[in-house]
Structure formats: structure tokens, C-alpha cells
N, CA and C of each residue as an Amber inpcrd file, in Angstrom:
protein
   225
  32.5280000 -28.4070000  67.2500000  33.1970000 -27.2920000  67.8850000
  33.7670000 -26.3520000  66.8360000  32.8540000 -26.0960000  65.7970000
  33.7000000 -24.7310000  65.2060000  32.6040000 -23.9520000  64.7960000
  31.0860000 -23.1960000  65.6520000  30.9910000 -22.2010000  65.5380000
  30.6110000 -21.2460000  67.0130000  30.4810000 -22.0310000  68.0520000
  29.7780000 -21.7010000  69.2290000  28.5790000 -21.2050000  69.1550000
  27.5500000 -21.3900000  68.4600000  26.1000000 -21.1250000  68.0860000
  25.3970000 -22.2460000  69.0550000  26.3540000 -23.4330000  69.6290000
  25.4350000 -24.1890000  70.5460000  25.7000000 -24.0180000  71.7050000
  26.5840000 -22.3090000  72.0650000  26.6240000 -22.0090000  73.6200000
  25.5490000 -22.3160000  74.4180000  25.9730000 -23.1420000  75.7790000
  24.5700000 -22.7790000  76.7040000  25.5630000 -22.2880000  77.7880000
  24.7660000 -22.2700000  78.5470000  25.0260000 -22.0860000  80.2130000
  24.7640000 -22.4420000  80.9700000  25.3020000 -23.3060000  82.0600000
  25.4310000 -24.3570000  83.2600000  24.8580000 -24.1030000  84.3720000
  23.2210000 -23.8180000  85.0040000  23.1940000 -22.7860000  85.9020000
  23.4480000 -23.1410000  87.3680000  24.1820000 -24.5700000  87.4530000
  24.3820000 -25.0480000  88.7620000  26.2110000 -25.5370000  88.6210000
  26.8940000 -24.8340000  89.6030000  27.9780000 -25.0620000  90.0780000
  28.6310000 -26.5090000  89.4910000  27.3600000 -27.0310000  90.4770000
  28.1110000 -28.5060000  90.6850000  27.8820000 -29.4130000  89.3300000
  26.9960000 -29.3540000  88.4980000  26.4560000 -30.1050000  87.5620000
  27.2960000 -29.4930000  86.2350000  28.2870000 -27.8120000  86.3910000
  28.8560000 -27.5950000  85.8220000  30.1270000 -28.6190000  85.9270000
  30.2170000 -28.8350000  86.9600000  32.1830000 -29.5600000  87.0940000
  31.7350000 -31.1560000  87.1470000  30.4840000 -31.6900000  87.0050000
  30.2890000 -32.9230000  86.5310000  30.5420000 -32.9040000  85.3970000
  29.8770000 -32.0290000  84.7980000  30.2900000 -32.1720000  83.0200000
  31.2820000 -32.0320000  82.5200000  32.4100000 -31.2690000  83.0550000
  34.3050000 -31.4390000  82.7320000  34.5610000 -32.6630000  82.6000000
  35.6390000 -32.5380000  81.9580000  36.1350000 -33.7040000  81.5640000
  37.2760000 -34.7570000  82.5260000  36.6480000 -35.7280000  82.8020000
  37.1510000 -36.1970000  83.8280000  38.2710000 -36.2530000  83.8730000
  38.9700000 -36.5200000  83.3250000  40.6020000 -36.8950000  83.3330000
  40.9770000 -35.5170000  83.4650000  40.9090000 -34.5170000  82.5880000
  41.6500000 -33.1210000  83.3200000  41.1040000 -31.9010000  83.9990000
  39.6300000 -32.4480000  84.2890000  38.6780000 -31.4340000  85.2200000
  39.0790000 -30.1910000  84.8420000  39.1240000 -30.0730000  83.5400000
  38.8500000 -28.7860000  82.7080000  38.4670000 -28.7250000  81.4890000
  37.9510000 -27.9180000  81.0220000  37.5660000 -27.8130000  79.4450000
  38.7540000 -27.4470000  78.8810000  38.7040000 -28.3250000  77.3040000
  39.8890000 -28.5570000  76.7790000  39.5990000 -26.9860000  75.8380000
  41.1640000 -26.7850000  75.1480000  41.3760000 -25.8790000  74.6920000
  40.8880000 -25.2240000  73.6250000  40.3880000 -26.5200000  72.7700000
  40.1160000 -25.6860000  71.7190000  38.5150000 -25.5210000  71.8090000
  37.5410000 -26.5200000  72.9010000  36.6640000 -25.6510000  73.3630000
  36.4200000 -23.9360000  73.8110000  37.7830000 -23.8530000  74.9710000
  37.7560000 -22.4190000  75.3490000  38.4550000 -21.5760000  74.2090000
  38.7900000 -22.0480000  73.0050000  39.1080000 -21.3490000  71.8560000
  37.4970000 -20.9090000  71.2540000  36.3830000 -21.5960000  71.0330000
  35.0250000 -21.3880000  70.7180000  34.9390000 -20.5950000  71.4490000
  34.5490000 -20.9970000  72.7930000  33.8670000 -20.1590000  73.9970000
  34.5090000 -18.7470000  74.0420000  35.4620000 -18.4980000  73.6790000
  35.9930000 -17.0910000  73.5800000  35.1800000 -16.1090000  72.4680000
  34.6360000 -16.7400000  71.5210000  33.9530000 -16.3190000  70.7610000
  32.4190000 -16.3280000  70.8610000  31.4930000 -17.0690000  72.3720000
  30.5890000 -16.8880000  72.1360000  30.0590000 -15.6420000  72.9950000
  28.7380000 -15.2890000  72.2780000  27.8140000 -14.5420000  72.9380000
  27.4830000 -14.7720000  74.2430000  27.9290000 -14.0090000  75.2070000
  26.9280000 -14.3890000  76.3890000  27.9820000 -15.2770000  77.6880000
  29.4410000 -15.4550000  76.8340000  30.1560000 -16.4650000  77.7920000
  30.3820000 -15.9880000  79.0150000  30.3240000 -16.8430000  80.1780000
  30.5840000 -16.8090000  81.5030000  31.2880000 -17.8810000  81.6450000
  31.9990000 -17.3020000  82.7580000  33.1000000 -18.4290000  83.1180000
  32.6810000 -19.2520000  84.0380000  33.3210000 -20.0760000  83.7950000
  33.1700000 -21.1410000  85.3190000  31.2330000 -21.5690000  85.0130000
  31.0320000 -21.2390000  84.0180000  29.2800000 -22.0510000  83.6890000
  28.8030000 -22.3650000  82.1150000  29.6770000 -21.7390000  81.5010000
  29.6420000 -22.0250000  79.6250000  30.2840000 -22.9320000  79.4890000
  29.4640000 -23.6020000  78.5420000  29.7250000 -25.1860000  77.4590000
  29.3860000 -24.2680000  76.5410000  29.7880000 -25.5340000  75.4690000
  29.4670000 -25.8250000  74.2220000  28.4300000 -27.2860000  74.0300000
  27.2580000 -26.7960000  73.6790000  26.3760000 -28.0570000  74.0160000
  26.5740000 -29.0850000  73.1540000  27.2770000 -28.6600000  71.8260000
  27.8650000 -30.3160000  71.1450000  29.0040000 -31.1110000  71.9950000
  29.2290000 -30.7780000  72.9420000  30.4960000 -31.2690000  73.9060000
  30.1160000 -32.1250000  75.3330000  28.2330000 -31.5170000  75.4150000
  27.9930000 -32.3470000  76.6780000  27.2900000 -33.6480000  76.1680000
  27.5920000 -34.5790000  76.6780000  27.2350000 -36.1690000  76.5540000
  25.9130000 -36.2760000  77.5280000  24.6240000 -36.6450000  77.1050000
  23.3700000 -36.7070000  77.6860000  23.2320000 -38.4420000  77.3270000
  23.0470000 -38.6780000  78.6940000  22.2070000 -40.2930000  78.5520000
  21.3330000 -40.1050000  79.0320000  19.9280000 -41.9660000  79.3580000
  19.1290000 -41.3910000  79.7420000  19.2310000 -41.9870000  81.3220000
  20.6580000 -42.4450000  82.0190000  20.6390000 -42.5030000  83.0700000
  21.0170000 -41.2990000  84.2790000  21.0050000 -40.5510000  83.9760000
  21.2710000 -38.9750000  84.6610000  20.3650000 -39.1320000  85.7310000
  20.4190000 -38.5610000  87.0550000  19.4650000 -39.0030000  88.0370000
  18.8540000 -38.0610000  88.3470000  19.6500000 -36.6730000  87.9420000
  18.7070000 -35.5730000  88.4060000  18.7210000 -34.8600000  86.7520000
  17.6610000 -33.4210000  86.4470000  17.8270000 -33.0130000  85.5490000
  18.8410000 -32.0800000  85.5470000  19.4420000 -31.7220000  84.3200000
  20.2930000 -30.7510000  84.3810000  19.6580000 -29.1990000  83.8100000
  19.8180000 -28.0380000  84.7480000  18.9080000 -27.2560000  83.7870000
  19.9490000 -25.8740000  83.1230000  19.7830000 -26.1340000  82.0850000
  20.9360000 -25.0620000  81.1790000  19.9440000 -23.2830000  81.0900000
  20.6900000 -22.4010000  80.2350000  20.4750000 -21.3560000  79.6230000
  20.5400000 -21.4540000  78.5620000  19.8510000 -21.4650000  77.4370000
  20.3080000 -20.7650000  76.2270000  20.9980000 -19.4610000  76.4950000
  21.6760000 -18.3800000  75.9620000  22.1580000 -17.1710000  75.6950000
  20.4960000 -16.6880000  74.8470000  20.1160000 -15.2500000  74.8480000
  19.4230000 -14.9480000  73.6990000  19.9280000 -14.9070000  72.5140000
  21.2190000 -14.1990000  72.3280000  21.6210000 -13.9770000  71.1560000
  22.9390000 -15.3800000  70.7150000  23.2840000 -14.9970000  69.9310000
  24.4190000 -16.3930000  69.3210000  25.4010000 -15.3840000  68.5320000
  26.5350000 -15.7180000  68.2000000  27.9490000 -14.9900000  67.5550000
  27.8590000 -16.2200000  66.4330000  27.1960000 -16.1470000  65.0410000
  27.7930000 -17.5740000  64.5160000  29.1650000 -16.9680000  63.6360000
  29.9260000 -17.8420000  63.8610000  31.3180000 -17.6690000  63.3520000
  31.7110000 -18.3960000  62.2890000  30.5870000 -18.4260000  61.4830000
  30.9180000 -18.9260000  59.9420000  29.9830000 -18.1150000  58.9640000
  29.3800000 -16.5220000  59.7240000  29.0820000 -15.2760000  58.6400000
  29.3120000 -14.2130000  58.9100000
């Protein structure tokens, strides 16, 4: 979590608020400290894809966005 170059975007509601974090069914802060800085952020559907946890028991697929462009915040 320190350049938001691995923004994606969540394109389903519900598979967005699966991926919050359970205990405070919100993205923590210094995530939405990145996400303020990326390209392309939308609310209520932007991650940071080093933040989502993929196994291979998931039952349905999840299908993201890349952004086209990226903000890297270390040039």
C-alpha cells in the first residue's frame, strides 16, 4: 500500500462489500489514504489489489477493472 499503481475496480456491488474487511465493513484508512491518489478512483467500487486476498475456494468469479491509466506515486 504505498503507490496505488495496483488500483482496480470492483464491478459488482456485492462482491465489492465481500471484500471489506470484516470486522469494520470498511476500508481501512490508510488504504483510502492510497485510493485518494489513484487514477480512475470510484467510490463505493475501488481497491487496492495488494489488499484483496484471492484463494482458490471462491465459488463464483470475481470480475475487476483495471483503470487505463495509473498515478504511480513514487515518480
Amino acid at each position: 500500500m504505498s503507490c496505488s499503481t495496483c488500483h482496480v475496480i470492483i464491478d459488482n456491488e456485492q462482491d465489492y462489500i465481500r471484500l471489506l474487511n470484516n470486522k469494520s465493513k470498511s476500508v481501512e484508512e490508510v488504504e483510502m489514504d492510497m485510493l485518494d491518489l489513484a487514477w480512475g478512483y470510484t467510490e463505493n467500487k475501488s481497491r487496492l489489489g495488494c489488499n484483496i486476498k484471492v484463494t482458490e475456494h471462491r465459488s463464483n468469479p470475481l470480475a475487476i477493472t483495471v483503470p487505463s491509466q495509473a498515478n504511480d506515486c513514487w515518480n
